[in-house]
C-alpha positions in Angstrom: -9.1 -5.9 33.0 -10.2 -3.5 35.4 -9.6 -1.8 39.3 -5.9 -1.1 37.8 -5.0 -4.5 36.5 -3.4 -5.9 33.5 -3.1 -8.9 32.2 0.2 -9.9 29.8 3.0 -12.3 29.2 5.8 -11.8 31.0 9.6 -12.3 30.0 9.2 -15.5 30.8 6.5 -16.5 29.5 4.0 -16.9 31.9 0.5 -15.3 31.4 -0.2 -13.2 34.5 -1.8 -10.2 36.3 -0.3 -7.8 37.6 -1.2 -4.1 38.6 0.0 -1.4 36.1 2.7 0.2 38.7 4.0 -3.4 38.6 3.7 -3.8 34.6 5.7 -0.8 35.1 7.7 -1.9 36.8 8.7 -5.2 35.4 9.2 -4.6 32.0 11.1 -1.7 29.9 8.0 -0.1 29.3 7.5 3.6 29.4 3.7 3.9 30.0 0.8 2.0 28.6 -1.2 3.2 25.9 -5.2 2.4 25.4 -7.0 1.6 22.3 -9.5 4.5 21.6 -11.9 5.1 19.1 -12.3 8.2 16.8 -13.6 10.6 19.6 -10.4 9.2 21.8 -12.6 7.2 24.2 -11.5 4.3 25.4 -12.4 0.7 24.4 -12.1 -3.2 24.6 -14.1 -6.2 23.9 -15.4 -8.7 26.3 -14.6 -11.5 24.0 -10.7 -9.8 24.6 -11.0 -9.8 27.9 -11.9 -13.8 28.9 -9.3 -15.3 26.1 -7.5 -13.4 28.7 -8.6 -14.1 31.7 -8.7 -18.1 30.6 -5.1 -18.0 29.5 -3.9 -16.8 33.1 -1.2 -19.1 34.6 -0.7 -21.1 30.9 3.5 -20.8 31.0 4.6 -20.4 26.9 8.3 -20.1 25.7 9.0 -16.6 25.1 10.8 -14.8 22.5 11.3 -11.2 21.4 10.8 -12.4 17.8 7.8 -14.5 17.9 6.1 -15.3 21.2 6.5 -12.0 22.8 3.4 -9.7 24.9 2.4 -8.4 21.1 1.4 -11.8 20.0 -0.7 -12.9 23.0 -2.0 -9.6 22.8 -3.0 -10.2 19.3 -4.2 -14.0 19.6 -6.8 -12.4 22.7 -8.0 -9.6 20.1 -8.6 -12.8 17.4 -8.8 -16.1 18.7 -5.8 -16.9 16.4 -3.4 -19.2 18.8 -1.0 -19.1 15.2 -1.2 -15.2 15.2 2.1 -13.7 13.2 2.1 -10.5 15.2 4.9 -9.9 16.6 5.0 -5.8 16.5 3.3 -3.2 17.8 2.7 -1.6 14.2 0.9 -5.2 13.6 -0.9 -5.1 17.0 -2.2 -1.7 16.1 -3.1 -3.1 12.7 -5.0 -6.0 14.6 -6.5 -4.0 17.1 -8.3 -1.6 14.8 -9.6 -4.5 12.5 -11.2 -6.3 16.0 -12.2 -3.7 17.9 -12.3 -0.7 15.4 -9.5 1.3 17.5 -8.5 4.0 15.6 -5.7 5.8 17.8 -4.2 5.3 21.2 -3.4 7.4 24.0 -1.6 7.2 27.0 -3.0 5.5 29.9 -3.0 8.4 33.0 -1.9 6.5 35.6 -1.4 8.9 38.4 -4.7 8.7 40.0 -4.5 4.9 39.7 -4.8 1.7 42.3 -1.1 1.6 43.8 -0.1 -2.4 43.5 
C-alpha cells in the first residue's frame, strides 16, 4: 500500500495493516514476493489497492482451505467476493490475468520502514 505497509487477512480473519517487519512477523511467511512485469519492475493496480483499503477492519471466518490471505488477495485483484482461489499457483494465475504480472521477486526489505 505504500511507506512499508501491507494490507492482508490475518489468521483470524480480520482484514488489517500492518508493516512488513510485522507481516513478518506474524505469520509463517519467509519474505514477500512482488508482482513484476516482464522487465522485473514492479506493479499494482489502483482498483487493487481501494478494494483493499475499503475492506480494512471487515472480520471474515478464516480457513487454510478456503478463506485464507490467497483468496482476499485474489477477490482485491477481481472484484470477485466468490473467488475460488485458494493457492498461490492460482493467485499467480489471477494476478497475471488482472494486472499482467508475469514473474515475482522478492521484496528487499532491508532498507525498509522498521514497524
Amino acid at each position: 500500500m505504500g511507506d512499508g505497509r501491507i494490507i492482508h487477512r490475518n489468521g483470524k480473519g480480520l482484514i488489517e495493516t500492518v508493516s512488513i517487519h510485522q507481516f513478518l512477523a506474524d505469520t509463517t511467511a519467509l519474505s514477500i514476493y512482488v508482482s513484476c512485469d516482464a522487465q522485473g519492475r514492479a506493479i499494482g493496480s489502483e482498483f487493487t489497492a481501494q478494494i483493499a483499503e475499503a475492506m480494512l477492519g471487515v472480520q471474515t471466518d478464516y480457513s487454510l482451505l478456503n478463506e485464507n490471505c490467497h483468496q482476499f488477495c485474489s477477490y482485491c485483484l477481481s472484484g470477485d467476493i466468490f473467488s475460488n482461489t485458494f493457492t498461490l499457483t492460482q493467485l499467480k494465475g489471477d494476478a497475471h490475468a488482472h494486472i499482467q504480472a508475469n514473474q515475482w521477486r522478492v521484496w528487499d526489505i532491508r532498507h525498509r520502514h522498521k514497524g
